[in-house]
Z-matrix of the N, CA and C atoms (Angstrom, degrees):
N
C 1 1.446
C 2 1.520 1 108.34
N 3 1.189 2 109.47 1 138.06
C 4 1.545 3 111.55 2 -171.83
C 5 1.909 4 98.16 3 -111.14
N 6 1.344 5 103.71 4 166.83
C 7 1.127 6 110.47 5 178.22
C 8 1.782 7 126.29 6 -41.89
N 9 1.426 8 105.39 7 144.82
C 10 1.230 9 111.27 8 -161.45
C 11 1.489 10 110.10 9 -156.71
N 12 1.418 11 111.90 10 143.04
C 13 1.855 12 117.99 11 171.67
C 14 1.643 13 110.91 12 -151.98
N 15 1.051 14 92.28 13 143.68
C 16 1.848 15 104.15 14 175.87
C 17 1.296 16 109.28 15 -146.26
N 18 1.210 17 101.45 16 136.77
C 19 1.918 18 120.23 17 167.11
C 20 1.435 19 105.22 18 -118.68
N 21 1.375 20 95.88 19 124.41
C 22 1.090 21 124.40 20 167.57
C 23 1.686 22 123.68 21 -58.91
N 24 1.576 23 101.42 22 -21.29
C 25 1.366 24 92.80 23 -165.93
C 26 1.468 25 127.16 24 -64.43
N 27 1.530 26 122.90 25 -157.81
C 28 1.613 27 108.31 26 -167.25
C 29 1.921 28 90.98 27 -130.98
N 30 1.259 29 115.40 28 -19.41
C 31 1.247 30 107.83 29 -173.18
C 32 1.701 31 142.55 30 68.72
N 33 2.050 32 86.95 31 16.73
C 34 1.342 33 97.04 32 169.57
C 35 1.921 34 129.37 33 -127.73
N 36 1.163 35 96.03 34 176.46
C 37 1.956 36 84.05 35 -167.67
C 38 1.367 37 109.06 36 -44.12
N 39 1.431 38 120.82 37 -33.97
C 40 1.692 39 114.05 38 -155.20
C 41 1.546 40 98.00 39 -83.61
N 42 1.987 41 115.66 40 -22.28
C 43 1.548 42 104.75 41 167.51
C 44 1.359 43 132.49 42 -41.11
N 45 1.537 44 110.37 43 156.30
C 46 1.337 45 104.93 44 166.27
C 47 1.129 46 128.94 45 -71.26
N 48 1.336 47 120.74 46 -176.10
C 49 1.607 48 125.75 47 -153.72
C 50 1.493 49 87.48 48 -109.01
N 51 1.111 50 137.42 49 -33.03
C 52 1.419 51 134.74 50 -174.77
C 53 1.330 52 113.54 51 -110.79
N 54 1.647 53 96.14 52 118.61
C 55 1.670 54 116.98 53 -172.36
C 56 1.071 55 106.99 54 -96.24
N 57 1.713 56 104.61 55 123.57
C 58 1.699 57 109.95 56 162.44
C 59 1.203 58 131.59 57 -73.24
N 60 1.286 59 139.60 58 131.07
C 61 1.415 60 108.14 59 171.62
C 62 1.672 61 97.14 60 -124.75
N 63 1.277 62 125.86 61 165.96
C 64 1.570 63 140.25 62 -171.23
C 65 1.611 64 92.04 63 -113.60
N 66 1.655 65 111.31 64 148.41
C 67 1.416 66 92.32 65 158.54
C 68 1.594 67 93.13 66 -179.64
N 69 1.208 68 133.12 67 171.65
C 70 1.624 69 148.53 68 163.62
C 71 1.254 70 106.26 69 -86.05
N 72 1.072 71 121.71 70 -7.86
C 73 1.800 72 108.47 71 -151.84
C 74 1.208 73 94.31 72 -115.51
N 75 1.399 74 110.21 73 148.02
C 76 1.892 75 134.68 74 -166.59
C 77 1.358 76 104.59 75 -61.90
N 78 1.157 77 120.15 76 -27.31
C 79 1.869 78 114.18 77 158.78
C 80 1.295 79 109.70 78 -159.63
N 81 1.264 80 108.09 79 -178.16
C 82 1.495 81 127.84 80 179.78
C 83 1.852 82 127.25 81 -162.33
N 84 1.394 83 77.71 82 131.04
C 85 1.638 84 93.58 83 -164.81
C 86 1.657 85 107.83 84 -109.13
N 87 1.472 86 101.91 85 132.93
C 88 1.505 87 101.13 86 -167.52
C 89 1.905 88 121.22 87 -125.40
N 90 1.064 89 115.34 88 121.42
C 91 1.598 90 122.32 89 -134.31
C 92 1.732 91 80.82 90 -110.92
N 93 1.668 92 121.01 91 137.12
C 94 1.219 93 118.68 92 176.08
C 95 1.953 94 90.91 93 -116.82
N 96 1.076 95 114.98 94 121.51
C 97 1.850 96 104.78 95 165.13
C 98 1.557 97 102.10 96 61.49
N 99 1.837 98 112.42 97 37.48
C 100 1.450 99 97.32 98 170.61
C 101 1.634 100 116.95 99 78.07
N 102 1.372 101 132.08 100 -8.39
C 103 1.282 102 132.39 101 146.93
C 104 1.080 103 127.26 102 -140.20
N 105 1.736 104 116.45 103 140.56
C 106 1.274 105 127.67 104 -134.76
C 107 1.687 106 114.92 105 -86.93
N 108 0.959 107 118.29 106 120.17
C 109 1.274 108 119.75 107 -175.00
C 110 2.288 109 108.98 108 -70.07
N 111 1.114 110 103.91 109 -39.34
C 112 1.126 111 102.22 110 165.99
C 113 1.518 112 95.95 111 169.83
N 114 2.152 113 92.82 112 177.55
C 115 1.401 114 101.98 113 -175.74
C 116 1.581 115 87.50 114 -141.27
N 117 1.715 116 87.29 115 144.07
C 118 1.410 117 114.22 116 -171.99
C 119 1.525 118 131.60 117 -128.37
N 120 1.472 119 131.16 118 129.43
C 121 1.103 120 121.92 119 -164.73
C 122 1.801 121 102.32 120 -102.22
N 123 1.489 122 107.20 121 149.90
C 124 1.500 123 110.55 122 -160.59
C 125 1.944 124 92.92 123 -50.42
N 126 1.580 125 89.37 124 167.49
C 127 1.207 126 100.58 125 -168.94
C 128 1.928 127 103.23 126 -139.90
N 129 1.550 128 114.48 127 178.42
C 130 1.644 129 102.42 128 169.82
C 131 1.822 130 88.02 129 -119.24
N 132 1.303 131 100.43 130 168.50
C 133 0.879 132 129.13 131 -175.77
C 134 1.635 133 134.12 132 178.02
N 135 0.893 134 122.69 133 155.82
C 136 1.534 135 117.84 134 -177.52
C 137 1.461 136 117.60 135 -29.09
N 138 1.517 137 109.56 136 -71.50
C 139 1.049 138 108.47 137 176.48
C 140 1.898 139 121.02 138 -64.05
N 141 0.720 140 119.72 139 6.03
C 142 2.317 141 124.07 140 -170.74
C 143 1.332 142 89.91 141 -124.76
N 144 1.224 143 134.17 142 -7.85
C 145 1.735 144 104.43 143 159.37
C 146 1.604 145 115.72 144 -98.64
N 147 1.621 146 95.14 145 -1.26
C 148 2.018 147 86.59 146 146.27
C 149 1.020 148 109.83 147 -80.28
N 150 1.699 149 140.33 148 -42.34
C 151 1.012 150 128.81 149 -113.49
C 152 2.168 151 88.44 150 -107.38
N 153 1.840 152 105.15 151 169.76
C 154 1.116 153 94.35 152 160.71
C 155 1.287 154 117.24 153 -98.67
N 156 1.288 155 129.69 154 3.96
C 157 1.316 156 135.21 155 -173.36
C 158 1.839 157 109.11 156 -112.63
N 159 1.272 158 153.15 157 160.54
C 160 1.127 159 140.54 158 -177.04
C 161 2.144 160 100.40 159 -96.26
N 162 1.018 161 71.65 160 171.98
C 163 2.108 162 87.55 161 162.77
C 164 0.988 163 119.86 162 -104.19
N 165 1.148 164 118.26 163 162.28
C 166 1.727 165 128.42 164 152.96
C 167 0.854 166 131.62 165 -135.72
N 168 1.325 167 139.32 166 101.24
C 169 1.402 168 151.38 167 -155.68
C 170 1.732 169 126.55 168 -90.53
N 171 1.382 170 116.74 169 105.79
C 172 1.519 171 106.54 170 -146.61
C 173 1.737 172 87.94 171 -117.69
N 174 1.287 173 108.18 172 125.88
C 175 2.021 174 106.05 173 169.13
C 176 1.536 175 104.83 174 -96.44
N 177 1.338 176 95.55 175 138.29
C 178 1.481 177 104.69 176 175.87
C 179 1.635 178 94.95 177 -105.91
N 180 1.500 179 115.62 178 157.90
C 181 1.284 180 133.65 179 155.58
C 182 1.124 181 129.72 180 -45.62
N 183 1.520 182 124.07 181 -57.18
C 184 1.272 183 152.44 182 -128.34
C 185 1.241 184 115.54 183 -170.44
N 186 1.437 185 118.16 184 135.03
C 187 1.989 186 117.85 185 158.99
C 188 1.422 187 94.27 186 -47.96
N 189 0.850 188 101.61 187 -171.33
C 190 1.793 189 137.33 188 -176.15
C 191 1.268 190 132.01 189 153.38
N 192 1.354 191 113.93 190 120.62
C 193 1.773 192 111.26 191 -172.30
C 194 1.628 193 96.76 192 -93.97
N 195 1.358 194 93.09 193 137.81
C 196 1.438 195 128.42 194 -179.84
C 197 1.235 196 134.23 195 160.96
N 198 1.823 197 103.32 196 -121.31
C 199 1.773 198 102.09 197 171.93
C 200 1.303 199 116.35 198 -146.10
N 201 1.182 200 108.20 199 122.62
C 202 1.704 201 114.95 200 -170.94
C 203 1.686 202 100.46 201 -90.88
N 204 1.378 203 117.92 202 119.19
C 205 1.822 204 120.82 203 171.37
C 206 1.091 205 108.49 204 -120.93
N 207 1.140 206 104.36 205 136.06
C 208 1.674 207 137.01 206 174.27
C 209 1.303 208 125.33 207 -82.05
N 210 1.823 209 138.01 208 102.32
C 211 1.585 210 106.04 209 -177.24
C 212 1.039 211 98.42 210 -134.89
N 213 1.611 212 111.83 211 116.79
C 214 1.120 213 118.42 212 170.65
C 215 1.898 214 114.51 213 -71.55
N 216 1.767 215 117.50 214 147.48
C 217 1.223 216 134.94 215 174.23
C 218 1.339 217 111.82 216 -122.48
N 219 1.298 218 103.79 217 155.38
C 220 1.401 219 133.65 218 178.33
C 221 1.243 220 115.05 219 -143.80
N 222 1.572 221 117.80 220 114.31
C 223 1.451 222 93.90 221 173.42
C 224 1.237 223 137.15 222 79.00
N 225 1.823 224 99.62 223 4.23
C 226 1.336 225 119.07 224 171.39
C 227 2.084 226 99.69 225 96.96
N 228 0.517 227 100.35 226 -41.18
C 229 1.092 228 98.70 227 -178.96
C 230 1.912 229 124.23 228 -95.16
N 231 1.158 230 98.08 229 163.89
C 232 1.838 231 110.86 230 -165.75
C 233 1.513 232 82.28 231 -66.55
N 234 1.133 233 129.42 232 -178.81
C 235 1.481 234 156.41 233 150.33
C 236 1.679 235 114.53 234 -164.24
N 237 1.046 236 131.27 235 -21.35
C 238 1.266 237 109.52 236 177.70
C 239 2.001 238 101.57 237 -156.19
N 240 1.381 239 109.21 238 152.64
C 241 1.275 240 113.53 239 171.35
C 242 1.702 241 116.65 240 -129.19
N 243 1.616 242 99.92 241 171.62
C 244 1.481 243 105.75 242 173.06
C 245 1.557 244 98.96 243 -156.07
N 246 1.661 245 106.47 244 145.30
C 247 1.350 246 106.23 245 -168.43
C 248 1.795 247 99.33 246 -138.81
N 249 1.203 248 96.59 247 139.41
C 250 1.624 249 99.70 248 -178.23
C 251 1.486 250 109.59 249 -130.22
N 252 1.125 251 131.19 250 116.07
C 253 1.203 252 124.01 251 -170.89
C 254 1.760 253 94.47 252 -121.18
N 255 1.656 254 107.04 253 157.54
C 256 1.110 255 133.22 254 176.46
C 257 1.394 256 117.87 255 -76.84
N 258 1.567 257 97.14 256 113.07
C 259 1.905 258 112.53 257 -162.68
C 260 1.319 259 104.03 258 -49.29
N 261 1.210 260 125.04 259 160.17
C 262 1.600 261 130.99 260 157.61
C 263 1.421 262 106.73 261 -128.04
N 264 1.590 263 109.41 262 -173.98
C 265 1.691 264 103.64 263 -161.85
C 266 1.813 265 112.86 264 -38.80
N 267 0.971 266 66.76 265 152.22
C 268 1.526 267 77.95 266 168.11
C 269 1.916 268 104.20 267 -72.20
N 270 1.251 269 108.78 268 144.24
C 271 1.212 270 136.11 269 158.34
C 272 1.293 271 142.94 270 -87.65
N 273 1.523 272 115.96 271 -100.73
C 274 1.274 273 132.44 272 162.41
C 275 2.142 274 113.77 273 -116.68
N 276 1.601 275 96.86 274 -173.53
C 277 1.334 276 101.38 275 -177.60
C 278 1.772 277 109.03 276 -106.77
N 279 0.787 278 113.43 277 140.29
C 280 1.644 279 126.35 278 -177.72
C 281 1.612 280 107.53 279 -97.03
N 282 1.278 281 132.97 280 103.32
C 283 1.559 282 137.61 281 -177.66
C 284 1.342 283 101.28 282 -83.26
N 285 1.681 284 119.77 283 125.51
C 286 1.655 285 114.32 284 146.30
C 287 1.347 286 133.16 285 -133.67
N 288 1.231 287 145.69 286 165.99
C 289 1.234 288 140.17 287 174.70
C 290 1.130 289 112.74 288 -99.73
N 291 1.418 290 117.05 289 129.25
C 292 1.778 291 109.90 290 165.15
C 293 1.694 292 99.44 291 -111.93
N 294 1.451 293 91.29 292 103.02
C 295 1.612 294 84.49 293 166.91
C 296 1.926 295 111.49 294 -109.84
N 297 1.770 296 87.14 295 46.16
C 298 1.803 297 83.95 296 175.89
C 299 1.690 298 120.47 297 45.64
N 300 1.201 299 131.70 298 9.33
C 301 1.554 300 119.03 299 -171.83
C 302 1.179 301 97.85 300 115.76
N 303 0.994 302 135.23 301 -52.39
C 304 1.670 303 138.56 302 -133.65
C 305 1.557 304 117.23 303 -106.21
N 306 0.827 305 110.98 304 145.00
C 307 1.716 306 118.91 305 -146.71
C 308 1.619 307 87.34 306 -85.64
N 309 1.654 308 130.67 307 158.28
C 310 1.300 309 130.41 308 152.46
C 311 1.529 310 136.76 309 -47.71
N 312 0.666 311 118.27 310 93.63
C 313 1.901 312 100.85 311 -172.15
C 314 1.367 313 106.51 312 -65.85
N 315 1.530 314 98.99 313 150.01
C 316 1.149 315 118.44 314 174.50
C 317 1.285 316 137.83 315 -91.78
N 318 1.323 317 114.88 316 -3.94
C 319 1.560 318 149.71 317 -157.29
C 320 1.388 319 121.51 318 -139.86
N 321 1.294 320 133.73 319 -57.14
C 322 1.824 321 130.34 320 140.56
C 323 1.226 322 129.24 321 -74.28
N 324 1.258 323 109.68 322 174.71
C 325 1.249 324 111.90 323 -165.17
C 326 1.739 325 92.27 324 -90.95
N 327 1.562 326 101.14 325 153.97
C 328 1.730 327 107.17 326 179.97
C 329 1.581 328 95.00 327 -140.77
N 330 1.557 329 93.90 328 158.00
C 331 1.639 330 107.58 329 176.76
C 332 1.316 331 98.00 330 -114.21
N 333 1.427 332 127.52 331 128.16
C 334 1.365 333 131.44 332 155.24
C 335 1.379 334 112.64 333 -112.97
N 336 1.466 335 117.58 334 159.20
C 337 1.376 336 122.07 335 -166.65
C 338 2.002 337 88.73 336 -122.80
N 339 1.719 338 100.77 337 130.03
C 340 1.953 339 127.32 338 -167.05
C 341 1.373 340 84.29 339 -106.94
N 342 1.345 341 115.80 340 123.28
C 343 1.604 342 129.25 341 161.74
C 344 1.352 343 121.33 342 -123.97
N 345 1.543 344 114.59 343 96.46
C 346 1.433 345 104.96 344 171.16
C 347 1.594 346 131.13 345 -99.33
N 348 0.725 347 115.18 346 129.59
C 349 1.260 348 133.70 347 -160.63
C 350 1.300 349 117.66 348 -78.43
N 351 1.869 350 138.03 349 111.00
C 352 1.634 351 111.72 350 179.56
C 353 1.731 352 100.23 351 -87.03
N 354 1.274 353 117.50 352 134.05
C 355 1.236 354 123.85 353 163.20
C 356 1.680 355 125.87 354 -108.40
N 357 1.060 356 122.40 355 -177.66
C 358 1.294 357 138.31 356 170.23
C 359 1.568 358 118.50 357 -101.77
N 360 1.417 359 124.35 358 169.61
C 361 1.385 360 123.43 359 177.74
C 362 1.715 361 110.09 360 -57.30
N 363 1.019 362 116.10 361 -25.78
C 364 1.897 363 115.08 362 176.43
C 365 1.578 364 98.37 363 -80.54
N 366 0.874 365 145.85 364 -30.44
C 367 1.464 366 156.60 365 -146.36
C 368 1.358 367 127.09 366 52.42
N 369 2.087 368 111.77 367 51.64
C 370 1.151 369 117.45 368 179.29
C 371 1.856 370 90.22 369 -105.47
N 372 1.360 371 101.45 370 159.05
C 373 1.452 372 121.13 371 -161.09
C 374 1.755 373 105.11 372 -68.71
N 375 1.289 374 140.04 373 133.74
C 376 1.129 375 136.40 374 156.46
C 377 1.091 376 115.60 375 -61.28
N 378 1.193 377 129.22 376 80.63
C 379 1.740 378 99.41 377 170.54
C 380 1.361 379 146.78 378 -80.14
N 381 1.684 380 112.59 379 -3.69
C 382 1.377 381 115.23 380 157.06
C 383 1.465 382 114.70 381 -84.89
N 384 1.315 383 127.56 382 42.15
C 385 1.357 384 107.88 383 -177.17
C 386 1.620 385 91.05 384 -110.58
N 387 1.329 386 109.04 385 171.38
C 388 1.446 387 123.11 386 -164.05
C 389 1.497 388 115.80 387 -130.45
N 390 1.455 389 107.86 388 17.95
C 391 1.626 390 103.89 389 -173.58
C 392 1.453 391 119.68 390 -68.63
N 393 1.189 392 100.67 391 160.16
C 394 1.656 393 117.76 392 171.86
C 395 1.792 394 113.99 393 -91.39
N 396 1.300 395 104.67 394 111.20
C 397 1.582 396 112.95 395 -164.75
C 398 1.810 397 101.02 396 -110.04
N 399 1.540 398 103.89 397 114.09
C 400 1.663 399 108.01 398 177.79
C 401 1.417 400 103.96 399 -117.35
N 402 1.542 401 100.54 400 113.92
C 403 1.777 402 123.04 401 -178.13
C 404 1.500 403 90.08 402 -94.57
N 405 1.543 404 89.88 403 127.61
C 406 1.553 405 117.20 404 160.54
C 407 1.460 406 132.81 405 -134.22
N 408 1.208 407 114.95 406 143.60
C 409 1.839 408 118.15 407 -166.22
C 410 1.666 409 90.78 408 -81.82
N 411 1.432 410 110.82 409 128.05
C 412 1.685 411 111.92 410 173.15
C 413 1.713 412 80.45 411 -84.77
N 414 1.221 413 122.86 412 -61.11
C 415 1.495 414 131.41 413 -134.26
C 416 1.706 415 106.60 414 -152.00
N 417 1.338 416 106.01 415 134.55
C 418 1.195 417 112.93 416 -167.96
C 419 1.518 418 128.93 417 122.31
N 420 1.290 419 115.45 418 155.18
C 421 1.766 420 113.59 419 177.62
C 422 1.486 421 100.19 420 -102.45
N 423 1.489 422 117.30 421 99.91
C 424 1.172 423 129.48 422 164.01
C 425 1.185 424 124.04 423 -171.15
N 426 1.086 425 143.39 424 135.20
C 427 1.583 426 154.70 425 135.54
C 428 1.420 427 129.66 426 -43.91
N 429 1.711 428 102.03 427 127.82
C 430 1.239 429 107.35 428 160.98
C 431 1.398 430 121.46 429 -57.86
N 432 1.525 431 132.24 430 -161.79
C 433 1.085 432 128.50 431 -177.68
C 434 1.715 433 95.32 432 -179.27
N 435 1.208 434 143.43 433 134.10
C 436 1.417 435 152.14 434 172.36
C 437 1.673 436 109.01 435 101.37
N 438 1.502 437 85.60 436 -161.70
C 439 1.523 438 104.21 437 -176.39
C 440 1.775 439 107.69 438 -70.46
N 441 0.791 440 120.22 439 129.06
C 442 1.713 441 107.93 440 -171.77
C 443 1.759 442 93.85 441 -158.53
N 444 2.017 443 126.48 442 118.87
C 445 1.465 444 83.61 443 5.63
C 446 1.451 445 121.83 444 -111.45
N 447 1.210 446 119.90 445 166.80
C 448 1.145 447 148.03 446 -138.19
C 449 1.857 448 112.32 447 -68.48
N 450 1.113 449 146.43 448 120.59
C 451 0.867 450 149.41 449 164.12
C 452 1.562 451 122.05 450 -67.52
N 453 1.218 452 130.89 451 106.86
C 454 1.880 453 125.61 452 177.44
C 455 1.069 454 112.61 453 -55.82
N 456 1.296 455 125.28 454 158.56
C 457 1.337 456 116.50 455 159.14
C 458 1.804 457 83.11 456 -143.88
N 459 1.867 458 102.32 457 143.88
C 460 1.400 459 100.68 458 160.24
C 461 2.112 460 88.77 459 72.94
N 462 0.979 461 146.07 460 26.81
C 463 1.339 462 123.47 461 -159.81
C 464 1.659 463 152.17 462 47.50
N 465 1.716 464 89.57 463 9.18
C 466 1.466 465 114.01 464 -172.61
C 467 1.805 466 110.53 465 -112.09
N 468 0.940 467 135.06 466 96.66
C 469 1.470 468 99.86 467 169.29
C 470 2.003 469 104.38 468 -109.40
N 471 1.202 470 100.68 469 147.15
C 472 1.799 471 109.53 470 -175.32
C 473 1.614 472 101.38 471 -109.25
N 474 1.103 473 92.54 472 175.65
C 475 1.688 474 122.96 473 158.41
C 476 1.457 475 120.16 474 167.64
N 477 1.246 476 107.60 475 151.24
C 478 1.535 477 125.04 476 -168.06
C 479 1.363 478 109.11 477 -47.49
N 480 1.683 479 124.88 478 154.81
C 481 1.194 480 111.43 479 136.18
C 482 1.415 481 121.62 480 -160.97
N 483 1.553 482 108.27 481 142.05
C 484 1.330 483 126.57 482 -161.11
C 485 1.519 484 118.49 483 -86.60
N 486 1.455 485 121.11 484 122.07
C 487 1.609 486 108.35 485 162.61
C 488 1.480 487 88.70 486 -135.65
N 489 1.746 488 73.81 487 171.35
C 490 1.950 489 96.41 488 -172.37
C 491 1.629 490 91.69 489 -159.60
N 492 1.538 491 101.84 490 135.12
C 493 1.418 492 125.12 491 -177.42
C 494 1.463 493 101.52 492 24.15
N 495 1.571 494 108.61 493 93.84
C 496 1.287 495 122.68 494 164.89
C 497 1.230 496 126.23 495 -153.20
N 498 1.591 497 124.36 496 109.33
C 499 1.347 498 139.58 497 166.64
C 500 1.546 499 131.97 498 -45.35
N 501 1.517 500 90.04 499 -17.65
C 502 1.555 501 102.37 500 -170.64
C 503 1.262 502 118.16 501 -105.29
N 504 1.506 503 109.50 502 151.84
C 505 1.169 504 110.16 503 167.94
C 506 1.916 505 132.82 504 -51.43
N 507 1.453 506 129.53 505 163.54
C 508 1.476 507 105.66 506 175.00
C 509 1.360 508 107.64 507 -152.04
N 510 1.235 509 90.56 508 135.41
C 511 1.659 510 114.06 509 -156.38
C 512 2.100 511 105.59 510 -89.86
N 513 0.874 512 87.48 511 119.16
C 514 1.795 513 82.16 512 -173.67
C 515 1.754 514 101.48 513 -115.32
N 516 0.766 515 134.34 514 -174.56
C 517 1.646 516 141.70 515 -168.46
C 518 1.803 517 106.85 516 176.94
N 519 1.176 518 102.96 517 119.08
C 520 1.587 519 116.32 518 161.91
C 521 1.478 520 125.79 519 -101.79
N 522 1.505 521 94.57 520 114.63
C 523 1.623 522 73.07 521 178.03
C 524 1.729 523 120.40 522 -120.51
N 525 0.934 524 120.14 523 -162.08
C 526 1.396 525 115.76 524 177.13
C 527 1.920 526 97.95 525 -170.02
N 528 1.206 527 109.73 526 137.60
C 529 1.052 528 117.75 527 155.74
C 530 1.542 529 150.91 528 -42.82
N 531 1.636 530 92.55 529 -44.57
C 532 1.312 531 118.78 530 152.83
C 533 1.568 532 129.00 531 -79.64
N 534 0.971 533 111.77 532 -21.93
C 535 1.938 534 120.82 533 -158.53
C 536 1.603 535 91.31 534 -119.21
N 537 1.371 536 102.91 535 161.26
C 538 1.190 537 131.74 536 173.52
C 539 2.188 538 105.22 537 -58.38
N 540 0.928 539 142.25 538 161.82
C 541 1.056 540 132.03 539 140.60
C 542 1.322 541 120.93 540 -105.93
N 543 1.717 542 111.81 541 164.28
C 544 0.924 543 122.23 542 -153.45
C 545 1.652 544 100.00 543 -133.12
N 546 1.316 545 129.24 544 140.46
C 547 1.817 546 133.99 545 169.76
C 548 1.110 547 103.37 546 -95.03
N 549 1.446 548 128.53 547 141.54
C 550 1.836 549 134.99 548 151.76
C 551 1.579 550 107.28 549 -107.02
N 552 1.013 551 110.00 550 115.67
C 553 1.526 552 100.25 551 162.08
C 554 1.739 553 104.23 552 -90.83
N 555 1.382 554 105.26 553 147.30
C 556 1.375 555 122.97 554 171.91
C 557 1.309 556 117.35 555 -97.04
N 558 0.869 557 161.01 556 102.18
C 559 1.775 558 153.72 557 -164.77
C 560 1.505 559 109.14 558 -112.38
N 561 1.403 560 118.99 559 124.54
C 562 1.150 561 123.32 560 -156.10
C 563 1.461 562 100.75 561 -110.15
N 564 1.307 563 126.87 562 107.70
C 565 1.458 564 146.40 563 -166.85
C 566 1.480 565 119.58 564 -106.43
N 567 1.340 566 138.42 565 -61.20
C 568 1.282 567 106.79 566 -175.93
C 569 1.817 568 105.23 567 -133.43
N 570 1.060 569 138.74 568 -178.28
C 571 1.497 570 146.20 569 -178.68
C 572 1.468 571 99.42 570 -90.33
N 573 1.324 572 126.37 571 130.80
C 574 1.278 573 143.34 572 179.33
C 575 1.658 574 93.69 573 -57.07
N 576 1.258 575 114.31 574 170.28
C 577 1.895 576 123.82 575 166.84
C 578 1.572 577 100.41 576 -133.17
């Protein structure tokens, strides 16, 4: 595993003032709107004596709309970043598949979990938005599965979905009233073992 950092944060007024960030790397320096609020070397804490990696805990002053970046170092030098910027209207819907690793089968039945996403014109996630998201199969042998349509929560709304013995590709569509919609094709590639 090579170097790595994530913030958790959400990037809006009602967030907190103190940003976590996760990371491997010997420090981390955290930039709000292009100037740096500070740089920090891992630390312990409640949460990093679960963890195998340490935290870093950064206080901001103030909200601020923009972009909070993360850069983790090693060795004196940057190696890896993360950037979170503060959503704006909502836009359109973002389709994904989590098929955990694991390829579709073509022959049993499989559960995959459909996540659409409301985003903004950059394509960072809204998360106060509240739309109503209705997933539908254009094409394909498969079933929905849940509440549909779908309520977000956090800027995400999911629901299951089922195929069984299918060669074909599968066409899913999110829509929303408000938001742009979005197509996933599913492409069904190899036979489970």
């Amino acid at each position: 595993m090579g170097p790595w950092l994530r913030s958790p944060a959400i990037g809006m007024s009602n967030s907190s003032l103190d940003v976590k960030v996760f990371s491997n790397c010997d420090k981390v320096a955290l930039y709000l709107n292009d100037s740096i609020v500070s740089i920090h070397k891992s630390e312990s804490d409640l949460y990093s004596s679960h963890l195998d990696f340490p935290t870093y805990t950064f206080s901001l002053s103030k909200f601020e709309t923009g972009a909070l970046v993360a850069k983790g170092y090693l060795n004196g030098s940057v190696v890896c970043e993360d950037k979170i910027s503060t959503p704006r209207k909502a836009e359109k819907l973002k389709l994904e598949i989590d098929e955990s690793g694991i390829d579709i089968s073509k022959v049993d039945q499989d559960i995959l979990i459909i996540h659409a996403s409301v985003i903004d014109d950059n394509g960072t996630t809204v998360v106060n938005d509240s739309s109503q998201v209705q997933f539908i199969i254009e094409k394909g042998n498969a079933v929905l599965i849940g509440e549909n349509p779908a309520t977000e929560k956090a800027g995400i709304a999911s629901i299951l979905l089922k195929t069984e013995n299918t060669n074909e590709d599968i066409f899913i569509i999110a829509a929303s009233e408000e938001l742009e919609n979005n197509q996933l094709i599913i492409t069904v590639i190899r036979v489970k073992i």
